[in-house]
N, CA and C atoms of all chains as a GROMACS GRO file, in nm:
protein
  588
    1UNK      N    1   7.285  12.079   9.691
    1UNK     CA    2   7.424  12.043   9.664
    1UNK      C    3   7.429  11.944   9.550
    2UNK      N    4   7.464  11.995   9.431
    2UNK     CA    5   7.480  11.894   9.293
    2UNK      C    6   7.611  11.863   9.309
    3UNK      N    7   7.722  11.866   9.340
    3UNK     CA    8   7.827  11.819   9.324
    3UNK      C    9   7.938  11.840   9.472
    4UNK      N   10   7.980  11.773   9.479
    4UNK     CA   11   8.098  11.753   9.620
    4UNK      C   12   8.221  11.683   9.633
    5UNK      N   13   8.290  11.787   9.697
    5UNK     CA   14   8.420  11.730   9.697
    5UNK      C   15   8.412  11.633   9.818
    6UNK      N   16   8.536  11.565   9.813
    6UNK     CA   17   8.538  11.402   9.904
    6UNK      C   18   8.515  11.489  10.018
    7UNK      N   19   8.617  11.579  10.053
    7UNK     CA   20   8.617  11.675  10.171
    7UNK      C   21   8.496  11.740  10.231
    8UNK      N   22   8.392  11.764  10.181
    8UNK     CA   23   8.307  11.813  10.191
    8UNK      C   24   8.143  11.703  10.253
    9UNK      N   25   8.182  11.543  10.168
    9UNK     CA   26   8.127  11.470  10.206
    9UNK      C   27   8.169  11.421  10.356
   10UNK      N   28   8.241  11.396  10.346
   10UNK     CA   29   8.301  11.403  10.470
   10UNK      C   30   8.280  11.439  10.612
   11UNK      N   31   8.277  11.580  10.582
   11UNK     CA   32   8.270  11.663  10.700
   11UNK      C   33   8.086  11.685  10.691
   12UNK      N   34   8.020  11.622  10.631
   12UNK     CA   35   7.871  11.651  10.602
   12UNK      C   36   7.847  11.506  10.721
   13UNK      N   37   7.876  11.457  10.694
   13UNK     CA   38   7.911  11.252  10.767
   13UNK      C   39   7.931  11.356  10.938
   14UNK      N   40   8.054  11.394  10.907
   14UNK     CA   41   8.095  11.437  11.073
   14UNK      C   42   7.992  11.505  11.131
   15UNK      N   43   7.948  11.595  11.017
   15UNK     CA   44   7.836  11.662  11.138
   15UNK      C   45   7.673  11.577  11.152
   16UNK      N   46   7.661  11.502  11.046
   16UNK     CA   47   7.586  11.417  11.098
   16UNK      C   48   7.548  11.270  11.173
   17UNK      N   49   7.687  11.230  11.194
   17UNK     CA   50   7.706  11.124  11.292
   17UNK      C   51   7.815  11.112  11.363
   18UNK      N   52   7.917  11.169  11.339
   18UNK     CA   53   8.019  11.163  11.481
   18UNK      C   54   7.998  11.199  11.594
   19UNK      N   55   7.903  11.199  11.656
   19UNK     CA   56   7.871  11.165  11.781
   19UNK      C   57   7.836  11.057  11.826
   20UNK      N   58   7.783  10.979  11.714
   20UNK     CA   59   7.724  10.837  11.739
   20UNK      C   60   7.839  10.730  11.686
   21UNK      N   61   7.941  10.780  11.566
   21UNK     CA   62   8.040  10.705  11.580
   21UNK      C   63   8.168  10.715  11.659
   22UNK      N   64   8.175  10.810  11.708
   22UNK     CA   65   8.309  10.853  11.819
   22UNK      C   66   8.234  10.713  11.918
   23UNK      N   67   8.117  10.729  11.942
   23UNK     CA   68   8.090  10.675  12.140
   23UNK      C   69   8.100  10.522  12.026
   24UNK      N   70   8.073  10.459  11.896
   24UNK     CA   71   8.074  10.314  11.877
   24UNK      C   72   8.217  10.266  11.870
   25UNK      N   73   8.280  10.375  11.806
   25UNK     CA   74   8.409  10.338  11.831
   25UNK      C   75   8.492  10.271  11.679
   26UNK      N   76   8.585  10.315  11.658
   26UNK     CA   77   8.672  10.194  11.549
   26UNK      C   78   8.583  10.089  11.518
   27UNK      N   79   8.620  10.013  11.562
   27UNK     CA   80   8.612   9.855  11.552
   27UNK      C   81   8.452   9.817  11.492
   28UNK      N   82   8.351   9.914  11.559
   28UNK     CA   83   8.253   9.892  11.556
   28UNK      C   84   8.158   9.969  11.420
   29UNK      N   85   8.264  10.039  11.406
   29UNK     CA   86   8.181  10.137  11.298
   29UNK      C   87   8.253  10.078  11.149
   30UNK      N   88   8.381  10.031  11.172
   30UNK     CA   89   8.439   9.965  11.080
   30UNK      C   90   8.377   9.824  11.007
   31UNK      N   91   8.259   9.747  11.144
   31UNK     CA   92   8.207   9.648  11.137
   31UNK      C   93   8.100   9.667  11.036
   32UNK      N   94   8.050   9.789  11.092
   32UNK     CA   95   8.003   9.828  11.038
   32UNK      C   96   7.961   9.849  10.823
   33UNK      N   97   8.078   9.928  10.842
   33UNK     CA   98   8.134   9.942  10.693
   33UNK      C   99   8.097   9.821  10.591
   34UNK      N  100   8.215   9.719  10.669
   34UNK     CA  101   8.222   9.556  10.639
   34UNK      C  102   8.024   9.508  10.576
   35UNK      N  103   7.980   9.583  10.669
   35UNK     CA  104   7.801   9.490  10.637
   35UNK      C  105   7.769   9.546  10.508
   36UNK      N  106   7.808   9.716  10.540
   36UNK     CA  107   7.746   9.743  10.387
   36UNK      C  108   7.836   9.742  10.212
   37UNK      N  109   7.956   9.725  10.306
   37UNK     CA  110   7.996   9.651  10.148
   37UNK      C  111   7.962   9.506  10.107
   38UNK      N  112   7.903   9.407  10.223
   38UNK     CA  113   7.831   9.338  10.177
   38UNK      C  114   7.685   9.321  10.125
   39UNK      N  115   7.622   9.464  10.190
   39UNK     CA  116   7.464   9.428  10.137
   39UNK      C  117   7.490   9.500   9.934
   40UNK      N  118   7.618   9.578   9.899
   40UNK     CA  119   7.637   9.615   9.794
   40UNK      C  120   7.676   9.484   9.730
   41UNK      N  121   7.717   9.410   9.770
   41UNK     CA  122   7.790   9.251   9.712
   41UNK      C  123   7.638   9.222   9.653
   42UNK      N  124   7.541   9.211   9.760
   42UNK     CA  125   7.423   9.095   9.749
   42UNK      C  126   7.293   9.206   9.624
   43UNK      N  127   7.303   9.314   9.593
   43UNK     CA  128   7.279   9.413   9.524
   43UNK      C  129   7.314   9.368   9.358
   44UNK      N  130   7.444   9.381   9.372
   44UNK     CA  131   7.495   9.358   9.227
   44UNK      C  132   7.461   9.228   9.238
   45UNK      N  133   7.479   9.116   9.293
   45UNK     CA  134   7.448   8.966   9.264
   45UNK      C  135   7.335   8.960   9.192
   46UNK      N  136   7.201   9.038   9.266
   46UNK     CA  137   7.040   9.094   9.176
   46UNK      C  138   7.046   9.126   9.057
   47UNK      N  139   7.171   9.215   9.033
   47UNK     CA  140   7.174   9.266   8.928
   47UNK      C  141   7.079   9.395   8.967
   48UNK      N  142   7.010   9.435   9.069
   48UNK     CA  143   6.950   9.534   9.119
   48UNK      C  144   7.020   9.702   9.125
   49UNK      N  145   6.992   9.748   9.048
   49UNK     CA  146   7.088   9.843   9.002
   49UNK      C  147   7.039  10.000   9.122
   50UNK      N  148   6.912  10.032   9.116
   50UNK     CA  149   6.889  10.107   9.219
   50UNK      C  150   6.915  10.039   9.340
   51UNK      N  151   6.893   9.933   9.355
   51UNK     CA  152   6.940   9.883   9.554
   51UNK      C  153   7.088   9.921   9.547
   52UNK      N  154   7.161   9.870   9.416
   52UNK     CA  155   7.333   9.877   9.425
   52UNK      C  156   7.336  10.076   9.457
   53UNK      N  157   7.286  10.136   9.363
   53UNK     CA  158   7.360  10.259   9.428
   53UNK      C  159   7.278  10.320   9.562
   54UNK      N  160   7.189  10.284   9.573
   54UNK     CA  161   7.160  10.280   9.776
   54UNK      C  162   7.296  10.253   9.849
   55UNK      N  163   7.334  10.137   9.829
   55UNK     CA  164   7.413  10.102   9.888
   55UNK      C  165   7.629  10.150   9.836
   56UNK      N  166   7.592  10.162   9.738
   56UNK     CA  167   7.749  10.248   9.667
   56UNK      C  168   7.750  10.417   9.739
   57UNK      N  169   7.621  10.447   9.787
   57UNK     CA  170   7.608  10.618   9.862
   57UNK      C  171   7.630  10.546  10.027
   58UNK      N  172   7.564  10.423  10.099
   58UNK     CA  173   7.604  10.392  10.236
   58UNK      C  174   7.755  10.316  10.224
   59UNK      N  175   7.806  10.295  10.119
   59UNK     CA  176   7.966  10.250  10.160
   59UNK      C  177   8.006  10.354  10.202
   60UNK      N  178   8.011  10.453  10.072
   60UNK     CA  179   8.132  10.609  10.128
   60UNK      C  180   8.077  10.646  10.224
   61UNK      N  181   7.976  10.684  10.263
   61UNK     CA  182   7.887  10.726  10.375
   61UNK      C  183   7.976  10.670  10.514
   62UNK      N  184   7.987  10.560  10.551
   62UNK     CA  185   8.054  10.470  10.662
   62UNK      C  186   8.230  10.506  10.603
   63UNK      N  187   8.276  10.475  10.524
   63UNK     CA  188   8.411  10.484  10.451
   63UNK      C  189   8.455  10.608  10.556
   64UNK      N  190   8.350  10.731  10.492
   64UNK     CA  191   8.372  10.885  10.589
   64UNK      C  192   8.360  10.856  10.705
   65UNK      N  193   8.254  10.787  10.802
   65UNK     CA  194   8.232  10.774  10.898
   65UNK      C  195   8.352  10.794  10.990
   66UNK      N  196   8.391  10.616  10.906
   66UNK     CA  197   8.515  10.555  10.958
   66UNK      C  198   8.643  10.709  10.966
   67UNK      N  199   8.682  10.718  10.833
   67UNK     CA  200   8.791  10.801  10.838
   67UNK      C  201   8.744  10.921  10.949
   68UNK      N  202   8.625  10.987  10.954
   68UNK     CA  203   8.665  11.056  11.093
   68UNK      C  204   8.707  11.032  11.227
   69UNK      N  205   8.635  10.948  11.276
   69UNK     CA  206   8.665  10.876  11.388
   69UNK      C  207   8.835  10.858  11.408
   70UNK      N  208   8.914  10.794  11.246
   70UNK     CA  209   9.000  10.718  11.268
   70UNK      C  210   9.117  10.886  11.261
   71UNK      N  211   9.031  11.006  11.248
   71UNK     CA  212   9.117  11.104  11.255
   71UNK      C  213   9.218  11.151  11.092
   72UNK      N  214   9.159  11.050  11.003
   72UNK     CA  215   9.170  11.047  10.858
   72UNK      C  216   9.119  11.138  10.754
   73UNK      N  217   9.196  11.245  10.701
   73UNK     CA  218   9.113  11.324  10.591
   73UNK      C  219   9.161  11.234  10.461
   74UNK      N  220   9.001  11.148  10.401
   74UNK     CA  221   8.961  11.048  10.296
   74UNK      C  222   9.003  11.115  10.174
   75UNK      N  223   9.003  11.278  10.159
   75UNK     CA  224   9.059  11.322  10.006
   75UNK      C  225   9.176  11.336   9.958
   76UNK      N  226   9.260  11.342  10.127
   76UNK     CA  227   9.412  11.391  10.116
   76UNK      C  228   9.427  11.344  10.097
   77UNK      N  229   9.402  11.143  10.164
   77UNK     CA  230   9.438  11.019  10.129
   77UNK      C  231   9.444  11.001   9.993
   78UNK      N  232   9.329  10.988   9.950
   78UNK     CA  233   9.290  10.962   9.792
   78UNK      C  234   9.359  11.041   9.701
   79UNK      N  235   9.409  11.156   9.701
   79UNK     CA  236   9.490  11.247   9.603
   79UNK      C  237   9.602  11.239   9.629
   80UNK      N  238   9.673  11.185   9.762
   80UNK     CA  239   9.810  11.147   9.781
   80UNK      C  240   9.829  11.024   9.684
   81UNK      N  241   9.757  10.915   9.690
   81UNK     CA  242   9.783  10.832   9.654
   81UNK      C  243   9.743  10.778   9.478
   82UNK      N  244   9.652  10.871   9.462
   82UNK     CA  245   9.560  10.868   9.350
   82UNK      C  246   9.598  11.002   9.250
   83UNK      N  247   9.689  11.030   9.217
   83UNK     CA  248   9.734  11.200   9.145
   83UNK      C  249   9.736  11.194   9.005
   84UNK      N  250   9.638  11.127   8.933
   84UNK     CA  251   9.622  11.085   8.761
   84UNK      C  252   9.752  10.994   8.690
   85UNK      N  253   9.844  10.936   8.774
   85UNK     CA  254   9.831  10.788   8.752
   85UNK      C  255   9.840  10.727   8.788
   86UNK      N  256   9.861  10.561   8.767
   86UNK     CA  257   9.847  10.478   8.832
   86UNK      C  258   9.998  10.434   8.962
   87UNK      N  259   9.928  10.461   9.041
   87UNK     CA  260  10.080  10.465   9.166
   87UNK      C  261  10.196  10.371   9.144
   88UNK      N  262  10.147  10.246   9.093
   88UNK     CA  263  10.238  10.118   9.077
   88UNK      C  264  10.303  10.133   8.921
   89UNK      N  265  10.222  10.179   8.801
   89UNK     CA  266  10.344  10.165   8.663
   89UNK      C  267  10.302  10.299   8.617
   90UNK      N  268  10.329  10.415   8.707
   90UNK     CA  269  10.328  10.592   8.708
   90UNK      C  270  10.238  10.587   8.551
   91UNK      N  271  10.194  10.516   8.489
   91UNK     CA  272  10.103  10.567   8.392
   91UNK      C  273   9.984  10.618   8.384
   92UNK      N  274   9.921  10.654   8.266
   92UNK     CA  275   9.758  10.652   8.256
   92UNK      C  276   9.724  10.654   8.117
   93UNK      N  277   9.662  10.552   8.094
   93UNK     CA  278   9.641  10.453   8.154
   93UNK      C  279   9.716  10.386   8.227
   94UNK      N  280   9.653  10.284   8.316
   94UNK     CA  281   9.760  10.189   8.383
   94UNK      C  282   9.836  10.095   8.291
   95UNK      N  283   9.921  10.072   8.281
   95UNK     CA  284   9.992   9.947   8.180
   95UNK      C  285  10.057   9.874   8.272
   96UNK      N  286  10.017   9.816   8.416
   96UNK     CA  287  10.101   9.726   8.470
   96UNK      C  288  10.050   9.578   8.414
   97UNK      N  289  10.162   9.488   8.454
   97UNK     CA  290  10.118   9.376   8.325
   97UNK      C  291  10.141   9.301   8.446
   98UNK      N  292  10.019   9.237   8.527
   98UNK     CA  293  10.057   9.151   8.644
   98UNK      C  294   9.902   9.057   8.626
   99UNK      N  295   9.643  11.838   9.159
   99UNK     CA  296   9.502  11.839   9.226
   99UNK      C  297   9.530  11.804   9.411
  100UNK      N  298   9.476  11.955   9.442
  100UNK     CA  299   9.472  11.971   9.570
  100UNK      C  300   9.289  11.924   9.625
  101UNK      N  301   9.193  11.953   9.623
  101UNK     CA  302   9.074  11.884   9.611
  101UNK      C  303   9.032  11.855   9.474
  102UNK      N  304   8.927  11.727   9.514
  102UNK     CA  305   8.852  11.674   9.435
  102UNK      C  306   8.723  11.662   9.440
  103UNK      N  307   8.650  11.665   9.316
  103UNK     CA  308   8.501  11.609   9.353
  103UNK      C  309   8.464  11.480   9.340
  104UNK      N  310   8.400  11.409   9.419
  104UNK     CA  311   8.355  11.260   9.433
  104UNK      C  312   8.394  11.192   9.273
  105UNK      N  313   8.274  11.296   9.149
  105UNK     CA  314   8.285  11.256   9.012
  105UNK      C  315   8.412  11.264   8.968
  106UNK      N  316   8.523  11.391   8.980
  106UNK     CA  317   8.667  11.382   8.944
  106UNK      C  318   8.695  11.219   8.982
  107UNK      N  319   8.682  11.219   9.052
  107UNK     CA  320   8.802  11.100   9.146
  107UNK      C  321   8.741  11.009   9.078
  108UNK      N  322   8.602  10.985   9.046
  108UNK     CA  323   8.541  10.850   8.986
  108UNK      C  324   8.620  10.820   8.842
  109UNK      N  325   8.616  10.958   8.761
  109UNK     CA  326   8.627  10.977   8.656
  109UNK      C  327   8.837  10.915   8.686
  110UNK      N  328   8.879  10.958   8.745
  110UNK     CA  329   9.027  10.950   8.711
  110UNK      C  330   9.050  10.827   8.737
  111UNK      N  331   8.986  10.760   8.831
  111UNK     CA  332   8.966  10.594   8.790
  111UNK      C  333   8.955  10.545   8.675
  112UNK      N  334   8.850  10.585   8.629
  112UNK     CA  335   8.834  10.531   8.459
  112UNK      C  336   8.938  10.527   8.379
  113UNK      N  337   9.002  10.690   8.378
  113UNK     CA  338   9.084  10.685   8.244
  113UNK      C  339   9.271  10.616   8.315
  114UNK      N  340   9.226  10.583   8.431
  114UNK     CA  341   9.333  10.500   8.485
  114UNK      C  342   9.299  10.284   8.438
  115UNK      N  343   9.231  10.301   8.519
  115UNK     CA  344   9.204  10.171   8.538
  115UNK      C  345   9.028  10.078   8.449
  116UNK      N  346   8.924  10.165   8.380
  116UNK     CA  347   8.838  10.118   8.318
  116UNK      C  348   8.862   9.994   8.249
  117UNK      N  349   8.952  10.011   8.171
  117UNK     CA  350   9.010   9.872   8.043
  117UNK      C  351   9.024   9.745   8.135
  118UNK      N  352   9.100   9.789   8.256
  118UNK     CA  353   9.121   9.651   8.327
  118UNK      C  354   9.025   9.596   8.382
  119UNK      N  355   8.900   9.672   8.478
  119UNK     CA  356   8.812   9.701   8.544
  119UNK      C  357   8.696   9.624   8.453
  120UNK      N  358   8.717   9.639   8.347
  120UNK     CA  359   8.582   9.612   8.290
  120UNK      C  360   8.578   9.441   8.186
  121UNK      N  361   8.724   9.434   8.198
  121UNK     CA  362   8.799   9.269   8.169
  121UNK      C  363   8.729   9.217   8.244
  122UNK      N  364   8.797   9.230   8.408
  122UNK     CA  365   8.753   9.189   8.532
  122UNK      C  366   8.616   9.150   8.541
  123UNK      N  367   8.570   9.272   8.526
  123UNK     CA  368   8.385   9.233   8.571
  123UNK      C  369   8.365   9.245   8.698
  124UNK      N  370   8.234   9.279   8.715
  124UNK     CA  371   8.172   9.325   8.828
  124UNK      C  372   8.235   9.233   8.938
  125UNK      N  373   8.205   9.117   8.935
  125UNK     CA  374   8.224   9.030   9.070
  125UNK      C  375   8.386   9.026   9.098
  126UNK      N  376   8.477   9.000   8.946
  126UNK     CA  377   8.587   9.020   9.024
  126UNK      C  378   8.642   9.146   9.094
  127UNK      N  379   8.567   9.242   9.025
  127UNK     CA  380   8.644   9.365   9.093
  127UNK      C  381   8.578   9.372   9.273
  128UNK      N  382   8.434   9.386   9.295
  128UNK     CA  383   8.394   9.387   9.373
  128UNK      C  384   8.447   9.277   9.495
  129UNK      N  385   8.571   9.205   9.441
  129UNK     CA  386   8.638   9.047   9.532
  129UNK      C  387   8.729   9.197   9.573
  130UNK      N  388   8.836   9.227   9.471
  130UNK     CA  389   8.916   9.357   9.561
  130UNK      C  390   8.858   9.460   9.623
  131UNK      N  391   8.715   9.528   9.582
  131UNK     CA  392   8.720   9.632   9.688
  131UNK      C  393   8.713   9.497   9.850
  132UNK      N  394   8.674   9.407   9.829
  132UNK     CA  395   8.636   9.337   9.996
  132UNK      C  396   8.758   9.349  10.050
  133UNK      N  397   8.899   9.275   9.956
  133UNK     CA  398   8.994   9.299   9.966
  133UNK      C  399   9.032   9.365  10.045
  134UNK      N  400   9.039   9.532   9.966
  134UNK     CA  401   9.120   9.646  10.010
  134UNK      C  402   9.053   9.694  10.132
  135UNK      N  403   8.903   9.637  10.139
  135UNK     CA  404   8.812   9.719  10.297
  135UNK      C  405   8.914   9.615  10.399
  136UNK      N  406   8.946   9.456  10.397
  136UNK     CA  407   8.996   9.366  10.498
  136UNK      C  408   9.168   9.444  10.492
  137UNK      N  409   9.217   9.474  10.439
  137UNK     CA  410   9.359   9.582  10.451
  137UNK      C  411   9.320   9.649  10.531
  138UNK      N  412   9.230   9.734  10.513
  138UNK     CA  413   9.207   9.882  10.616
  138UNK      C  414   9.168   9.831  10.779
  139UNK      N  415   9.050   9.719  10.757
  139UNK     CA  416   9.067   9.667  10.908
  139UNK      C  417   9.226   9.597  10.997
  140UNK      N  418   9.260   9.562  10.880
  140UNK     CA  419   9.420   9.472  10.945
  140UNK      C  420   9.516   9.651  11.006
  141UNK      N  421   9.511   9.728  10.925
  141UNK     CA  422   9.581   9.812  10.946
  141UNK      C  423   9.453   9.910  11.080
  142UNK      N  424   9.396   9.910  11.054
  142UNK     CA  425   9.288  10.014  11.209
  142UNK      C  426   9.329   9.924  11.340
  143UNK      N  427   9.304   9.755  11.309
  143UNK     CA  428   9.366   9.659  11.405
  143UNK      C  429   9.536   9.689  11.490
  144UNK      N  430   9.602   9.718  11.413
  144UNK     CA  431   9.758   9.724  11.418
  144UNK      C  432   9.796   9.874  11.444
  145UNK      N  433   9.672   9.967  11.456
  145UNK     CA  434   9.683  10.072  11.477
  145UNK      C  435   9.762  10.154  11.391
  146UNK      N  436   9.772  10.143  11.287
  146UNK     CA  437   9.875  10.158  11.157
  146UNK      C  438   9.844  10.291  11.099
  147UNK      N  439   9.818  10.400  11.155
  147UNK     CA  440   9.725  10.521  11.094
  147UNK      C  441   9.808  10.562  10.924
  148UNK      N  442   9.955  10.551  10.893
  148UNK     CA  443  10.000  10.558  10.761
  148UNK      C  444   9.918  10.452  10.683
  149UNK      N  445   9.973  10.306  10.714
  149UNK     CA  446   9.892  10.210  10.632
  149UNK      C  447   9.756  10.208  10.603
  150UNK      N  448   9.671  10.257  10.722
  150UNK     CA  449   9.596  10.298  10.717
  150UNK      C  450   9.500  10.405  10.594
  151UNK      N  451   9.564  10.498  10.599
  151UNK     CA  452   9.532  10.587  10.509
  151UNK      C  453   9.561  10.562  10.400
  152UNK      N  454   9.652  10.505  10.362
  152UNK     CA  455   9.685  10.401  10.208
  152UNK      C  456   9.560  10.314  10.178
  153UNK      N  457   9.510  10.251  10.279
  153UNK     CA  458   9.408  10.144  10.253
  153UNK      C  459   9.297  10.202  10.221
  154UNK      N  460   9.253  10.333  10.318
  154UNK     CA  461   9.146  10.410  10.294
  154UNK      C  462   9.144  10.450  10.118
  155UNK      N  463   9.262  10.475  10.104
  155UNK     CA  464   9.231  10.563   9.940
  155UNK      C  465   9.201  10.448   9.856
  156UNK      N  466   9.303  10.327   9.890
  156UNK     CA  467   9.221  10.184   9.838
  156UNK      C  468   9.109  10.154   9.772
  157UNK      N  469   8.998  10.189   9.921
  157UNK     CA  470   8.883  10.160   9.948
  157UNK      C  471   8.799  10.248   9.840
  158UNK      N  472   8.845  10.412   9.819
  158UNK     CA  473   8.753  10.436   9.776
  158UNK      C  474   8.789  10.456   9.648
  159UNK      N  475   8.927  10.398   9.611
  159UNK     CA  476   8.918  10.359   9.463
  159UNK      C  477   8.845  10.310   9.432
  160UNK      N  478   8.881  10.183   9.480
  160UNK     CA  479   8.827  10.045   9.400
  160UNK      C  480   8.705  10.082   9.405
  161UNK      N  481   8.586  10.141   9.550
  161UNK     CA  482   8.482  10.140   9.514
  161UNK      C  483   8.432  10.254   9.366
  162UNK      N  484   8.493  10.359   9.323
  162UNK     CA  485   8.507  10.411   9.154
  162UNK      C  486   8.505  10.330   9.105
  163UNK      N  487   8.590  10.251   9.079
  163UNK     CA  488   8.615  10.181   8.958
  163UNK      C  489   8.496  10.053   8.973
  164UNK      N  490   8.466   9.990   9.062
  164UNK     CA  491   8.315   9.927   9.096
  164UNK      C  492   8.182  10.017   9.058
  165UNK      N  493   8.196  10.130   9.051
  165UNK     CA  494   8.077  10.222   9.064
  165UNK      C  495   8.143  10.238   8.900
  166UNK      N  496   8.207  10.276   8.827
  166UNK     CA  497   8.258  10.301   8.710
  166UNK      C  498   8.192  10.148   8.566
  167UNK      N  499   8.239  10.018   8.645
  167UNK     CA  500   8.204   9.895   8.570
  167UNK      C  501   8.059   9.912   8.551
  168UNK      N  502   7.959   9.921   8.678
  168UNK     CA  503   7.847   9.930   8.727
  168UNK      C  504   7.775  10.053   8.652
  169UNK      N  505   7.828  10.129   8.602
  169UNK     CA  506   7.734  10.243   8.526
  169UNK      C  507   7.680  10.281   8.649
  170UNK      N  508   7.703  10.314   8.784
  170UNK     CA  509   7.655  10.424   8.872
  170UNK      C  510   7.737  10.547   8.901
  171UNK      N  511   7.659  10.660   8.909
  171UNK     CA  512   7.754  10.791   8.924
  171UNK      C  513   7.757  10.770   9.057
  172UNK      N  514   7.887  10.752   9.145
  172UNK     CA  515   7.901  10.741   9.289
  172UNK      C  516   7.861  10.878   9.366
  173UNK      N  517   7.923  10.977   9.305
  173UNK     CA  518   7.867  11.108   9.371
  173UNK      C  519   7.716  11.154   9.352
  174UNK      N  520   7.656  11.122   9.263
  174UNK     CA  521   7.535  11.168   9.253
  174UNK      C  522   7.440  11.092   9.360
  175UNK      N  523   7.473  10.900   9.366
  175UNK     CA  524   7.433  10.823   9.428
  175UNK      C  525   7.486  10.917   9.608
  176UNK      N  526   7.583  10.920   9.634
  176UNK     CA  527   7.569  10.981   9.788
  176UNK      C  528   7.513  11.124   9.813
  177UNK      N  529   7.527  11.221   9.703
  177UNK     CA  530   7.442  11.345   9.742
  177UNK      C  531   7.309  11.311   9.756
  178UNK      N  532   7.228  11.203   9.616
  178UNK     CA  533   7.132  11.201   9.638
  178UNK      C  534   7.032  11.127   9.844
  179UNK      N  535   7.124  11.042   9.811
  179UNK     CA  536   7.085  10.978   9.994
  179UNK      C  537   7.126  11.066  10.065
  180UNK      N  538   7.266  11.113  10.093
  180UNK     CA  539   7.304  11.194  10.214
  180UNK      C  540   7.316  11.371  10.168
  181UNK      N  541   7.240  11.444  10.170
  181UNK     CA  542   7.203  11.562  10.126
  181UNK      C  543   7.178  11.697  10.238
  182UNK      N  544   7.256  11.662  10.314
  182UNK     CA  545   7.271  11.732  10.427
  182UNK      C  546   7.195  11.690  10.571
  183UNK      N  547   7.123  11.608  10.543
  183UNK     CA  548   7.046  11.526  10.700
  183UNK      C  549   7.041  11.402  10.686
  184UNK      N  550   7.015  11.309  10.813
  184UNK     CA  551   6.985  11.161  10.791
  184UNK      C  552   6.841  11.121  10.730
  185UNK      N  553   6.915  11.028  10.649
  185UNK     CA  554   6.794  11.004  10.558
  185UNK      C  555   6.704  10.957  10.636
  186UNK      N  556   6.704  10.859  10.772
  186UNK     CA  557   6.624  10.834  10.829
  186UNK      C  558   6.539  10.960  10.938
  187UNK      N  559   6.609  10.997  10.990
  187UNK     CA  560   6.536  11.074  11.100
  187UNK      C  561   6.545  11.227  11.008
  188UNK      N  562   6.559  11.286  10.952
  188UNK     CA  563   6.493  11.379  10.858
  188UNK      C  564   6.634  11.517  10.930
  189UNK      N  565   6.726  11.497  11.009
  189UNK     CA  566   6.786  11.599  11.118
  189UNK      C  567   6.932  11.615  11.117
  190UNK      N  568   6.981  11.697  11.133
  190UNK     CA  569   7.173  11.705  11.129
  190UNK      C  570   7.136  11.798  11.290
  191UNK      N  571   7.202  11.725  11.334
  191UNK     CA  572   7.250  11.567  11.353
  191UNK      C  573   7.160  11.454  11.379
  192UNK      N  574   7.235  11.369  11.314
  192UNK     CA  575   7.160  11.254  11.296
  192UNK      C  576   7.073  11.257  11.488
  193UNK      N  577   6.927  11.249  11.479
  193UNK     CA  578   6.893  11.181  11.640
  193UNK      C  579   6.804  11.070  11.640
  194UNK      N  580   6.839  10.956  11.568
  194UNK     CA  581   6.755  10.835  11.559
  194UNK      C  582   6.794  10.783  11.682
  195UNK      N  583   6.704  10.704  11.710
  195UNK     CA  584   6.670  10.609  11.852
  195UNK      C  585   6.644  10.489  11.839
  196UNK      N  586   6.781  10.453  11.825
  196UNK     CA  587   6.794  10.299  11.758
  196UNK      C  588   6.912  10.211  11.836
   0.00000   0.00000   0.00000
């Protein structure tokens, strides 16, 4: 698989751990999440560029996790909200001036 | 755009938000994705499944446009780790004993 849609990652996540995140639950898999967008924090701090995308593949990785569990399809989300421009000053580029 | 691929979505970050993104710099941007992940818990907390899903697309903006500043291809980075089994226990479904 060279290339994938969000949807596809996704449901790759579901079939390989929603069984183990259904029984941890929300809260816990979300806690989850939380650690590894921090071990990506402590990555870039290195300046460690292979540890950072280890860890930029276990964010979305948990991100999906999460959104199954939470009963969330992550692409619909993302293309609802994300449709080539920027949601807040409808451009693209963005030109909001804040 | 009804689906996307991981790289689309990275890419439509860029020609959205790069210029600002790359002002910013790594650490500040990486302050909003923490941001937008503490939204998604306030809203999973509040049981908020709309807000929710707003926060989710959030999440995996900002992490583009973090993966975008960063010179990492986000999709290549998760096919390469998650490639149809757990990276740890070698199996779909995941059966680590941990």
């Amino acid at each position: 698989m060279n290339t994938v849609h969000i949807m596809e990652f996704q449901e790759m996540m579901k079939s390989l751990y929603f069984h183990r995140d259904s029984e941890r639950g929300i809260k816990g898999t979300y806690e989850w999440l939380v650690d590894e967008v921090g071990e990506l924090g402590e990555a870039l701090e290195k300046k460690d560029i292979d540890a950072a995308e280890k860890e930029f593949a276990d964010v979305i990785a948990w991100l999906a996790s999460l959104a199954n569990i939470t009963g969330i399809d992550l692409e619909r989300a993302a293309v609802n909200k994300y449709s080539g421009k920027c949601p807040k000053c409808q451009k693209s580029p963005c030109q909001c001036t804040f």
